[in-house]
C-alpha positions, -999 to 999 in steps of 0.1 A, spaced: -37 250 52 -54 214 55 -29 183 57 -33 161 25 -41 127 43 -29 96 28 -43 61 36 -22 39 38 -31 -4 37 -18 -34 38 -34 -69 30 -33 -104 46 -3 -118 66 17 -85 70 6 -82 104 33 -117 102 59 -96 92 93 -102 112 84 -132 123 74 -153 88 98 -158 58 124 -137 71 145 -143 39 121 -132 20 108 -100 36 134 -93 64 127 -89 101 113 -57 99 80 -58 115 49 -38 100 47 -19 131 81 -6 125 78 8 92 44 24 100 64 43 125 91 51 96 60 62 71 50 84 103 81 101 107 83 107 70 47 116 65 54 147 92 86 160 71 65 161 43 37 178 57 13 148 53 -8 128 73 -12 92 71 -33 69 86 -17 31 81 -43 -1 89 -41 -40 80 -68 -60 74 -62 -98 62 -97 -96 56 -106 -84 12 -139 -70 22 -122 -48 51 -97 -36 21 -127 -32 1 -150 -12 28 -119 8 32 -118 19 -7 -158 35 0 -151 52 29 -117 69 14 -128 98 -13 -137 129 8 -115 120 35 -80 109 18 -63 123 -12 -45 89 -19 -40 57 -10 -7 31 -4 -21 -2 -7 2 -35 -4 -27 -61 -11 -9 -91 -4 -20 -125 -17 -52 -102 -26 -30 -84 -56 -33 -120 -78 -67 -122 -80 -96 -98 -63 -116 -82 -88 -131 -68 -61 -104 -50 -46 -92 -34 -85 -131 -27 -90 -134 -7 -53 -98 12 -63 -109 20 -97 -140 31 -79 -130 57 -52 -110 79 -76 -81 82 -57 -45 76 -70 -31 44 -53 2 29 -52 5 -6 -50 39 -17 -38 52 -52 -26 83 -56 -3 98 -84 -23 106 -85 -57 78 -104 -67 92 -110 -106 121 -130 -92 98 -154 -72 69 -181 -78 50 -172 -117 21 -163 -99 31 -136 -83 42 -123 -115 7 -112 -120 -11 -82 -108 -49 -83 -112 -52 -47 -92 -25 -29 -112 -45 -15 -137 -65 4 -112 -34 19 -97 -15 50 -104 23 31 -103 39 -1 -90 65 -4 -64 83 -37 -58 115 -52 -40 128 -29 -16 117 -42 17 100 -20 37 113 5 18 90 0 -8 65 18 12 86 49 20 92 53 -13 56 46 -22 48 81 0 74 99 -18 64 93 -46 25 98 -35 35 139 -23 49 145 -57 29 176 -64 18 163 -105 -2 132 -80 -14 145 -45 -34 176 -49 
């Protein structure tokens, strides 16, 4: 039987993570909980593939190239979740489910980041659990009712 692949992206200034606003997002580098979603991804019989790009038209290219080769996508957009169209018009337009997830609680910080302009185009909404919030995003992902 063929692996269900899940892509799995992250946005602008994660690449910074462990080493910028520790309070914030802890010291957990993104590297580090890619290898976590890795380990996970193999109990659960998935694949992954995990990229950041601080660059919206790499997140965007990403989004045409995904339907035919991934079954889902885990997409923490960053800066880009308050305001590309462009990124909630390329989700809405591969198809896929995606889960957008954000390692901070967003709602207790800044009123801007209150607001989630890609949201509508995803499937569900993790926030505030560190780099948790990814694992859990592929938990949820391999629920049977999401990844076929």
């Amino acid at each position: 039987m063929k692996k269900r692949k899940i892509l799995v992206l992250s946005g602008p200034n994660l690449n910074m993570l462990g080493k910028r606003e520790i309070p914030v997002y802890g010291s957990e580098t993104l590297g580090e909980i890619h290898d976590e979603m890795y380990l996970l991804a193999d109990k659960l019989s998935v694949e992954i593939t995990c990229s950041q790009h601080n660059s919206e038209e790499e997140l965007v290219q990403w989004f045409k190239r995904a339907p035919g080769e991934f079954s889902g996508v885990i997409l923490n957009a960053g800066a880009y979740t308050h305001y590309s169209q462009a990124l909630c018009n390329a989700i809405k337009s591969s198809r896929l489910p995606c889960i957008e997830v954000h390692m901070s609680n967003v709602f207790s910080r800044e009123e801007f980041r209150h607001k989630s302009v890609i949201a509508s185009a995803c499937i569900g909404y993790i926030t505030g659990f560190g780099g948790r919030s990814y694992t859990l995003a592929l938990r949820a992902m391999c629920d049977e009712k999401i990844l076929k």
